[in-house]
C-alpha positions as CSV (number, residue, x, y, z in Angstrom):
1,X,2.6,29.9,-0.2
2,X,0.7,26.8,1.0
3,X,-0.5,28.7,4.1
4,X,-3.0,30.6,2.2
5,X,-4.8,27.4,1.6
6,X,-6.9,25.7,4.2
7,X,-6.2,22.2,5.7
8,X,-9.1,21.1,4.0
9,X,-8.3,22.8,0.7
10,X,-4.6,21.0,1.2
11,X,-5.8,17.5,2.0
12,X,-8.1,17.9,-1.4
13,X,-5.6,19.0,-3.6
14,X,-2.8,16.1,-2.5
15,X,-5.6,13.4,-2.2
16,X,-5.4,14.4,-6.2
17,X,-1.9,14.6,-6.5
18,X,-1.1,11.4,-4.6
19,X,-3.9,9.4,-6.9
20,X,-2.2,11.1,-10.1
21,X,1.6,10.1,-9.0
22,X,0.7,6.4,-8.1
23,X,-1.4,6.0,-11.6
24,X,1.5,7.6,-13.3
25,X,4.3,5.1,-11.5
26,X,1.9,1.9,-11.9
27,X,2.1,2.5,-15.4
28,X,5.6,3.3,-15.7
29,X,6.0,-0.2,-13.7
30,X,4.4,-2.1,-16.3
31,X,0.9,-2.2,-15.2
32,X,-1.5,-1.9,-18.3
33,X,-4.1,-3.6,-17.6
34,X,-6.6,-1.4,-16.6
35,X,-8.6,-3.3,-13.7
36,X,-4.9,-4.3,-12.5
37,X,-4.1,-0.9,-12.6
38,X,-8.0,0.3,-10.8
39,X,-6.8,-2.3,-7.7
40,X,-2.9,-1.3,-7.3
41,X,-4.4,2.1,-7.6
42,X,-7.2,1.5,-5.1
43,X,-4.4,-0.4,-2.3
44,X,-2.1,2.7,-2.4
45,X,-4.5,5.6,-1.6
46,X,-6.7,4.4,0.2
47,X,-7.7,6.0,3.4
48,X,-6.1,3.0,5.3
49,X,-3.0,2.5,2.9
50,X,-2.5,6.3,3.7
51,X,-2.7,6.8,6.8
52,X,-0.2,3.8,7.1
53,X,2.5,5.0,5.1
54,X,2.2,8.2,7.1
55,X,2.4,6.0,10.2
56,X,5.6,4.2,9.0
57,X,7.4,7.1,7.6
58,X,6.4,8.9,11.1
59,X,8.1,6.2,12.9
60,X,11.6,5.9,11.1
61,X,11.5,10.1,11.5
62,X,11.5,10.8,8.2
63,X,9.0,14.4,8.0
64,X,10.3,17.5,8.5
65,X,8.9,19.8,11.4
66,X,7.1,21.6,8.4
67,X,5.6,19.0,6.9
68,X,4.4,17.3,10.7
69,X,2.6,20.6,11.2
70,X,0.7,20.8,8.0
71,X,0.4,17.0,8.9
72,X,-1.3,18.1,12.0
73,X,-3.3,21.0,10.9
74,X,-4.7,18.1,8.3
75,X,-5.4,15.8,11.0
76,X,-7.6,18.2,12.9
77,X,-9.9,18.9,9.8
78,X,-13.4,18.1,11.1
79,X,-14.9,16.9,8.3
80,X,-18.8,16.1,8.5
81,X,-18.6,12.6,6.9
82,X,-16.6,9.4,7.3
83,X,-16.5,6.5,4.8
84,X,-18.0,3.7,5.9
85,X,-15.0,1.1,4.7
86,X,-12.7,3.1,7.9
87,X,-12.7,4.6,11.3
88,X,-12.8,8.3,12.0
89,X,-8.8,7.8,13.3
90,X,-7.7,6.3,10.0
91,X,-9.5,8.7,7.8
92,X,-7.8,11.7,10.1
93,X,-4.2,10.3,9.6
94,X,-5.1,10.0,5.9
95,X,-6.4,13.3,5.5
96,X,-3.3,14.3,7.5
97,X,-1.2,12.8,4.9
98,X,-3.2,14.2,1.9
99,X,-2.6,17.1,3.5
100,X,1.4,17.0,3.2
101,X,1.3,15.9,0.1
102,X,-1.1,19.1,-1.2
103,X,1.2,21.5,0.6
104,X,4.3,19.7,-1.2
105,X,2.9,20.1,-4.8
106,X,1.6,24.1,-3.7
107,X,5.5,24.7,-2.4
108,X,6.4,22.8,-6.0
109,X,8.2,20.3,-4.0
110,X,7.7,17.5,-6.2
111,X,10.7,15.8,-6.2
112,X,10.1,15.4,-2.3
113,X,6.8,13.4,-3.3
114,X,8.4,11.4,-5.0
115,X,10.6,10.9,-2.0
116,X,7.9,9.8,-0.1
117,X,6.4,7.6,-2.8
118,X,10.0,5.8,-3.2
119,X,10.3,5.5,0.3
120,X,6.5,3.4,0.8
121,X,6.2,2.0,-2.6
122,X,7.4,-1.7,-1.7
123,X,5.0,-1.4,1.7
């Protein structure tokens, strides 16, 4: 199903999903304090907190061939504008990343977000 969506339309949708789950486990961790919660928030989806979970969870081998080549297709999104708080290479693994992440939640494979968020949550 996800391939009827774009990369781009992929990387939007998870950059959503990924800000909703970590909100949603901050504050089942405790967190009430909303500027707390604003900065924990901030640290885990940013472009560069992305783009390094990707990088560690890429290392220890722990995507699927599926989820590498929607992590690809993500990747290669030409987007016309870059933050200015990253470099083009971080904001491409990042939008990579995102871009799991939105095919996960279209293929209603949330339970293999979670995965991934129990897996980086401590880095």
């Amino acid at each position: 199903m996800s391939d009827i969506y774009s990369a781009k339309v992929l990387a939007y949708l998870g950059d959503a999903v990924w800000s909703l789950i970590i909100r949603e486990e901050l504050i089942k961790a405790g967190l009430s304090d909303t500027k707390k919660l604003q900065n924990e928030t901030i640290k885990k989806v940013s472009a560069k907190a992305q783009a390094s979970f990707y990088q560690y969870l890429h290392d220890n081998n722990y995507f699927n061939e599926e989820e590498e080549e929607i992590f690809h297709r993500g990747r290669n999104i030409h987007s016309g504008t870059i933050p200015k708080n990253t470099n083009a290479q971080t904001y491409r693994i990042a939008t990579g990343f995102e871009a799991i992440i939105g095919h996960l939640y279209v293929e209603k494979k949330e339970g293999r977000i979670r995965e991934i968020w129990e897996k980086i949550r401590t880095l």
